[in-house]
C-alpha positions as CSV (number, residue, x, y, z in Angstrom):
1,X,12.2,107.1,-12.7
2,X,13.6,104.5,-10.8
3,X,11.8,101.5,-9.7
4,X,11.6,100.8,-5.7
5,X,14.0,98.3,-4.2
6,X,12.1,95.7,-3.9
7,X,10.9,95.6,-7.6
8,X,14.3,95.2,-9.0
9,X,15.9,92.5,-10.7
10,X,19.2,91.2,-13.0
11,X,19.7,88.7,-15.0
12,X,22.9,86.3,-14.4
13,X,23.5,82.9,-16.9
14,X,24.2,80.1,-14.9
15,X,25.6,77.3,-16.2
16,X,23.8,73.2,-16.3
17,X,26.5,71.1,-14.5
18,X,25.0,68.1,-15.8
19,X,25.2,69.8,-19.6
20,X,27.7,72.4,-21.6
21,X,24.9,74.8,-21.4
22,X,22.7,76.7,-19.0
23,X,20.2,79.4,-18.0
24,X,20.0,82.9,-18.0
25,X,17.6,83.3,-14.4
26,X,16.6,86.7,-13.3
27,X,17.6,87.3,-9.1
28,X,15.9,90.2,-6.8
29,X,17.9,93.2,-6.2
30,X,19.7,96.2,-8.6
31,X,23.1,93.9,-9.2
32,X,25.0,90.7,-9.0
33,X,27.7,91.7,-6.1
34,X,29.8,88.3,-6.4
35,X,28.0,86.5,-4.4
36,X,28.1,82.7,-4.8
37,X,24.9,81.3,-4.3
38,X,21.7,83.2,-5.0
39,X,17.8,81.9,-5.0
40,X,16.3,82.7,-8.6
41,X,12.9,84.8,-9.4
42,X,11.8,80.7,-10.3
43,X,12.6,79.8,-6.9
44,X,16.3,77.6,-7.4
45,X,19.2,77.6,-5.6
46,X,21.9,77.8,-7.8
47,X,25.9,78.5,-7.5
48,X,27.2,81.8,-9.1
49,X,30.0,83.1,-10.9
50,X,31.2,85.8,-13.7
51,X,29.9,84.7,-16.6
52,X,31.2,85.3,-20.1
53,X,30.3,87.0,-22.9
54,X,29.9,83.5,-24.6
55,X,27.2,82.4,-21.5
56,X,25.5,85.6,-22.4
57,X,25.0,85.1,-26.2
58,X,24.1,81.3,-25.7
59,X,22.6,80.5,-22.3
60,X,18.2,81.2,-23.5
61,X,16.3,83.3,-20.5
62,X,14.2,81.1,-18.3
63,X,10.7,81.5,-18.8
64,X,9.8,80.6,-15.8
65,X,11.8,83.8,-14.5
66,X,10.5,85.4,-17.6
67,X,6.8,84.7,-17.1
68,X,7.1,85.7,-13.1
69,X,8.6,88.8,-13.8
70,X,6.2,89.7,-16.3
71,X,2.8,88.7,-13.7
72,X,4.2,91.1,-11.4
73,X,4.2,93.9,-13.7
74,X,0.5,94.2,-13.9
């Protein structure tokens, strides 16, 4: 069964300008559709882009994300 709309989420790395690393963030909705900007589950405004495999395997999840996501679930 598929969740309703508005319970949906992804998860996108976005890279730390100020670092060589970054942070995997969850964002509402089933996909990321290449947009630029989006508004994380943790409430940031932060520029996106196509990440790669590398970003995936070493960018850690939020937990802020994490932990919000999880709250809503019960």
């Amino acid at each position: 069964m598929t969740p309703p709309p508005s319970t949906r989420h992804y998860w996108l790395p976005i890279p730390d300008s100020s670092q060589c690393s970054g942070t995997r963030h969850a964002f509402r909705g089933p996909r990321w559709e290449g947009e630029h900007t989006g508004t994380t589950v943790c409430g940031q405004e932060v520029a996106m882009a196509k990440p790669s495999e590398m970003d995936w395997i070493c960018h850690p999840t939020c937990p802020s994300c994490y932990d919000t996501l999880k709250l809503e679930q019960r």
